[in-house]
C-alpha positions as CSV (number, residue, x, y, z in Angstrom):
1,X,93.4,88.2,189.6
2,X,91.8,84.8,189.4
3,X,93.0,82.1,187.1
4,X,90.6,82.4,184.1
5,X,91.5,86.0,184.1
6,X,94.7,85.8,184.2
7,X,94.6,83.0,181.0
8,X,92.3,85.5,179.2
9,X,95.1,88.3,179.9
10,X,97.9,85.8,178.6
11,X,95.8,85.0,175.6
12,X,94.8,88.7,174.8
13,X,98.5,89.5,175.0
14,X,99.6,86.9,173.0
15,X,97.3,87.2,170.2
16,X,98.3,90.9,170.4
17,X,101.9,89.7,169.7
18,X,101.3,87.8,166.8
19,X,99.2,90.5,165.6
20,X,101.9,92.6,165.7
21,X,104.5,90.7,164.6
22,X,102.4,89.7,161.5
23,X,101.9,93.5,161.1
24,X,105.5,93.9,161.4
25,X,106.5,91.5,158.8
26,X,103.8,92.9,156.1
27,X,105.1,96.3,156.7
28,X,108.6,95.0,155.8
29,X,107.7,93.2,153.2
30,X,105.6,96.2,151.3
31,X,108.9,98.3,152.3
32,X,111.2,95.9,150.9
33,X,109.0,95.3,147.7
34,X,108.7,99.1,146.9
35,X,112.5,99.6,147.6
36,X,113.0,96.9,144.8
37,X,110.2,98.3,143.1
38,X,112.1,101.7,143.2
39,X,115.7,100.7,142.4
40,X,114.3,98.6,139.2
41,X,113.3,101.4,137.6
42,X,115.0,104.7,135.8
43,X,115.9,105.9,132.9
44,X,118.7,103.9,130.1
45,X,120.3,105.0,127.2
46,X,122.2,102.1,124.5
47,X,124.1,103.0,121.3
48,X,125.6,100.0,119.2
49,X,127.2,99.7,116.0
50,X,127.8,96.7,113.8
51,X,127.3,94.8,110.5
52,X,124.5,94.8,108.0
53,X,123.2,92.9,105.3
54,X,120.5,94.1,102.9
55,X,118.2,92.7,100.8
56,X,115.2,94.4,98.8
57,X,112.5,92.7,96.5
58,X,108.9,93.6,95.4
59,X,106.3,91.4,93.7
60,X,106.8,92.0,90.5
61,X,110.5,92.1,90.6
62,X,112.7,90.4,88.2
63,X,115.4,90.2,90.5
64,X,115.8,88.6,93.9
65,X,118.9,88.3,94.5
66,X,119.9,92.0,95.2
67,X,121.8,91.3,98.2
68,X,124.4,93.7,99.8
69,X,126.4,94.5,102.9
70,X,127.2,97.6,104.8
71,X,127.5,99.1,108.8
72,X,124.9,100.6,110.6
73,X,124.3,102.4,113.9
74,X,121.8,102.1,116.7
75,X,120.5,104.9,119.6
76,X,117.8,104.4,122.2
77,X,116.8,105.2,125.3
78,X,113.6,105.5,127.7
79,X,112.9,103.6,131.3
80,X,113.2,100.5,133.0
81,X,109.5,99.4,133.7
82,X,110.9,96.9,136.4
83,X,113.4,94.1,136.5
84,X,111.9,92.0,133.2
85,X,111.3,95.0,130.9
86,X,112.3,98.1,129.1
87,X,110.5,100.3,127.1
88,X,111.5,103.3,124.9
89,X,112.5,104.7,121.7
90,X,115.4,104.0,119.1
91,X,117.0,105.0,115.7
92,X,118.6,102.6,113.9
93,X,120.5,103.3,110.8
94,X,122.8,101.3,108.3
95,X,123.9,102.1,104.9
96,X,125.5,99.9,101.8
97,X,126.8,100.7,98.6
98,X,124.7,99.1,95.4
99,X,126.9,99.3,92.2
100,X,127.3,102.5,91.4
101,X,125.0,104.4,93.7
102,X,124.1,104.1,97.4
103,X,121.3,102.6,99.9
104,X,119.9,104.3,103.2
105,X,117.7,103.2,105.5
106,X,116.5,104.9,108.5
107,X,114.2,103.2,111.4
108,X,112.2,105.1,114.1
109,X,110.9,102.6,116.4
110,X,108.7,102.0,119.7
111,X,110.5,99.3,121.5
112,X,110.3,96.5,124.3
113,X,113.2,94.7,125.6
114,X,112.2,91.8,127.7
115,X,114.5,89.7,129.9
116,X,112.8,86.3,130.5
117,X,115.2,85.2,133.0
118,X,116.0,87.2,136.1
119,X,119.6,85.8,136.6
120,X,120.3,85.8,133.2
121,X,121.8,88.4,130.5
122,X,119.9,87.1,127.9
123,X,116.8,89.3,126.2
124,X,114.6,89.7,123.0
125,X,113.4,92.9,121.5
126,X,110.7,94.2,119.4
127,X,109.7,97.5,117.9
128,X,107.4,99.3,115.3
129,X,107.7,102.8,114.1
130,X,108.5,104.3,110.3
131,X,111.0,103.1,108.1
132,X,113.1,105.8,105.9
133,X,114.8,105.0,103.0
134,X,117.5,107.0,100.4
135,X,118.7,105.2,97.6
136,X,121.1,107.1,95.2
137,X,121.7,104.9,91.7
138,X,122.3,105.1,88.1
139,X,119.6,104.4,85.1
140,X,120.8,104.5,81.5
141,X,123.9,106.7,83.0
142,X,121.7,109.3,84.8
143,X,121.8,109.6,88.3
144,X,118.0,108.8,90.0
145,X,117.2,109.0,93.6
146,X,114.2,107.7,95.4
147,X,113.4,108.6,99.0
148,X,110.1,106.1,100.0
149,X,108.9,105.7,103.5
150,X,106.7,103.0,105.1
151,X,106.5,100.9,108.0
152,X,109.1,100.0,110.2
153,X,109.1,96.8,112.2
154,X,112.3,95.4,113.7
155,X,112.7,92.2,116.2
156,X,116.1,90.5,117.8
157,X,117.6,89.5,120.8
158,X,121.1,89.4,122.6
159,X,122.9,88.8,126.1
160,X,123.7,91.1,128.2
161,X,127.1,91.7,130.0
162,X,127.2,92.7,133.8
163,X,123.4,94.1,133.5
164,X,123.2,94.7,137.0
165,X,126.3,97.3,136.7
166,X,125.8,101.2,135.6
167,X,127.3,100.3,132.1
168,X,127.2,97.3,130.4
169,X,127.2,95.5,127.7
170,X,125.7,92.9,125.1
171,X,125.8,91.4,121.6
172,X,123.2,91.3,119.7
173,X,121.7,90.2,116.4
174,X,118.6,92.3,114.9
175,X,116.1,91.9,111.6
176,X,114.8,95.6,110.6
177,X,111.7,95.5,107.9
178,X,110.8,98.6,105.9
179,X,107.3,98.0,104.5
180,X,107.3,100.7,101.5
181,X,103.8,99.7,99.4
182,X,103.9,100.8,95.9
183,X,106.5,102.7,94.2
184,X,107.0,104.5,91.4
185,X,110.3,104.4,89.5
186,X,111.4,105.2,86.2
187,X,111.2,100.9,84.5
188,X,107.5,101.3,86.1
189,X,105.4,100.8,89.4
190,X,107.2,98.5,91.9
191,X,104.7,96.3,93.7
192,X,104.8,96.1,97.5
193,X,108.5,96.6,97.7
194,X,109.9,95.3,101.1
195,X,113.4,96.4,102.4
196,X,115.3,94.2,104.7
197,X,117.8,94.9,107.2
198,X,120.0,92.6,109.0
199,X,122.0,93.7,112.1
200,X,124.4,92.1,113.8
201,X,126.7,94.0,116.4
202,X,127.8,95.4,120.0
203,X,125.6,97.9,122.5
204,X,126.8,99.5,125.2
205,X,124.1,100.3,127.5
206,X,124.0,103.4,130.7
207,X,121.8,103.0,133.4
């Protein structure tokens, strides 16, 4: 074989090599990215319970200062879209006693959780869905009830404990708004009533 052969044989071979090796190290990389890609997502399920504050007001209210305080619950679940985000469902509902009577509210929301750091526990949330509320009181001694539904739009945030574990958990702090629009009650039409929600507790979440 004469020498430029030989150097075109060499050449050929190595180029093959590098070829290969580059082909190689691709092939890792998409196998390593889809095994990451796999093991970040699946299913999660959280329940919470803590403290609430509520506060309701309308337009032509004469009162704003119709504070209160109360506990609540929270359930949710749905999947892990990758590392960053989580997407799914959740009811959230707190109750308080006002005077005499009692207030409900019930929220069934879309929600996003996003994580903005990847080493870090912390994470906001937002959600929109339909707000439900009961409220049991007295008028002139007789016992009303009012049951009005609107929108629902909640937001918070929290830090997460041991996320990368099976179960874990985090604190959190959470605003829930009920948007009810006009309502009817026996002193007269309540303009664009808003009912607010304040949560502030602990969820345990199973991955």
């Amino acid at each position: 074989m004469s020498g430029p052969l030989r150097r075109a044989v060499a050449l050929a071979a190595l180029l093959a090599a590098i070829s290969g090796s580059r082909a190689y190290a691709q092939d890792a990389q998409a196998a390593s990215a889809g095994q990451t890609a796999q093991s970040s997502r699946g299913g999660w399920f959280g329940a919470g319970l803590g403290y609430a504050t509520f506060r309701t007001d309308c337009t032509n209210c004469e009162r704003d200062d119709l504070y209160s305080a109360g506990g609540g619950l929270s359930v949710g679940g749905g999947l892990a879209i990758n590392d960053q985000i989580d997407a799914g469902g959740e009811l959230c509902w707190a109750s308080t006693e006002v005077g005499a009577g009692e207030y409900r509210a019930a929220f069934v929301l879309g929600v996003v959780q996003f994580r903005p750091w990847r080493g870090h526990g912390f994470y906001i949330k937002g959600g929109l869905g339909l707000a439900y509320i009961r409220a049991s009181f007295a008028v002139d001694g007789e016992a009303t009830e009012s049951t009005p539904k609107g929108l629902g739009v909640h937001y918070g945030a929290g830090w997460m404990f041991g996320r990368g574990r099976r179960v874990s958990f985090a604190p959190f702090g959470a605003h829930y708004v009920a948007s009810l629009g006009d309502l009817a009650t026996t002193g007269g039409v309540a303009e664009n009533p808003v009912s607010n929600v304040w949560f502030a507790g602990v969820n345990i979440f199973i991955r």
